[in-house]
C-alpha positions as CSV (number, residue, x, y, z in Angstrom):
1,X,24.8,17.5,-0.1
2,X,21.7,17.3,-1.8
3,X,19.9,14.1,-3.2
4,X,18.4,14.5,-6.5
5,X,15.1,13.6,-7.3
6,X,15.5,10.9,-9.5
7,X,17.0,9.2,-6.8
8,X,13.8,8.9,-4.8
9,X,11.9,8.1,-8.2
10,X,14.2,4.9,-8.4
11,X,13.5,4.3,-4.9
12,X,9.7,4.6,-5.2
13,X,9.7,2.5,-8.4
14,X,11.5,-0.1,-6.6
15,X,9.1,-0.2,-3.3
16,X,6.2,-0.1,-5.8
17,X,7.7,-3.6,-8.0
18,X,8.5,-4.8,-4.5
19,X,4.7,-4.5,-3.1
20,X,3.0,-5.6,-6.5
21,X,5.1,-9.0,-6.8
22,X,4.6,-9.3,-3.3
23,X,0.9,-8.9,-4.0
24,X,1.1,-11.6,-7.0
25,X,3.4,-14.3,-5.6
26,X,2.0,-14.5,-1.3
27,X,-1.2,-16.1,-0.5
28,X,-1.2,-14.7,3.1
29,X,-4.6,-12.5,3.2
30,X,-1.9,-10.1,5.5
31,X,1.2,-10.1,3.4
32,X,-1.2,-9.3,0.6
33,X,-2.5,-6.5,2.3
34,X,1.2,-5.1,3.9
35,X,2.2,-5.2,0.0
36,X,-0.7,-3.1,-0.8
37,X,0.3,-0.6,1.7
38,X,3.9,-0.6,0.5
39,X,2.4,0.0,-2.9
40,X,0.5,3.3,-1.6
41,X,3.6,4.4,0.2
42,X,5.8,4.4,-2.8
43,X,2.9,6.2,-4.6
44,X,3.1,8.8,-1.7
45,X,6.7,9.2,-2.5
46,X,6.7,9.8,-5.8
47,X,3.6,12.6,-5.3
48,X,6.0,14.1,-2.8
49,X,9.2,14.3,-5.1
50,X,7.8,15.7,-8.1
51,X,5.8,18.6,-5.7
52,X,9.5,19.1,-4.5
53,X,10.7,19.2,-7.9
54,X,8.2,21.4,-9.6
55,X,8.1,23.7,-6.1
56,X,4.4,22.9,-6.0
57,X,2.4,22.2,-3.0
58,X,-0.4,20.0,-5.1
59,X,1.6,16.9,-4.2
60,X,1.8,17.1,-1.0
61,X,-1.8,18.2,-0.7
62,X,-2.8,14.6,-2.7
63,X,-0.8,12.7,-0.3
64,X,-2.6,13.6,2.2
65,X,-5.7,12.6,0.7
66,X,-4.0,9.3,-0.1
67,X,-3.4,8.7,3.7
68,X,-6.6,9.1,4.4
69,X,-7.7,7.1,2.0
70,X,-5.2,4.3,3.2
71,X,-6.1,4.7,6.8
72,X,-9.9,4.0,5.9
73,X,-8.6,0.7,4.0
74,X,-6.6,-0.3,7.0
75,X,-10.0,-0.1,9.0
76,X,-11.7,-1.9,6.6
77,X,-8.9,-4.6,6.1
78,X,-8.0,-5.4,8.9
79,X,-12.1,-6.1,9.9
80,X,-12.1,-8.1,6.7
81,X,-8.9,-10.0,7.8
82,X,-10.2,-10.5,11.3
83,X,-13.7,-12.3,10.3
84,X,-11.8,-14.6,8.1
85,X,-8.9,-15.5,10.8
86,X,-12.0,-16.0,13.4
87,X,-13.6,-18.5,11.0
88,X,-10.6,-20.3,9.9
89,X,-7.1,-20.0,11.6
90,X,-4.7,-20.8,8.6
91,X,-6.9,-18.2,6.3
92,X,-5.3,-17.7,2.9
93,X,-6.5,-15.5,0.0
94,X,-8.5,-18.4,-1.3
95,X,-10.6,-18.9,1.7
96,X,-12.7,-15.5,1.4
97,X,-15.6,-17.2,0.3
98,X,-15.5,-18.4,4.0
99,X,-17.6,-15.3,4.6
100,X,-20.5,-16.4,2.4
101,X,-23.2,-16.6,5.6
């Protein structure tokens, strides 16, 4: 049994609406940043299906480039979201200017 593509198109497009109305609709600096992520995941997907489609390895090469991309935002993030949970406790989105020194 084989699953065809346009299933896992669907399937990206879905993850992808999922992460951006998260992104639009929480205030929670790391609920923001999860949907972001999820986002970049279902970009991942959708990179991986059509290089399985077309039998081309480019796809596959760019995801990789997107993980390391995402793994150097995850660094970055999560140092971000840490300076703003040590200043304030019940940090939201609104609160960055709390880093202003």
């Amino acid at each position: 049994m084989s699953v065809p593509g346009s299933a896992y198109l669907y399937l990206a497009a879905m993850l992808f609406m999922m992460g951006a109305v998260g992104l639009l609709v929480r205030r929670n600096v790391l609920v923001m940043f999860m949907c972001v992520e999820l986002m970049l995941n279902a970009v991942n997907l959708t990179f991986v299906t059509f290089a399985r489609m077309l039998d081309d390895i480019g796809g596959q090469v760019v995801v990789f480039f997107v993980l390391v991309v995402a793994a150097a935002e995850v660094v970055v993030g999560l140092g971000i979201i840490v300076a703003i949970f040590r200043r304030k406790a019940g940090a939201t989105a609104d609160d960055i200017s709390v880093l202003k020194g």
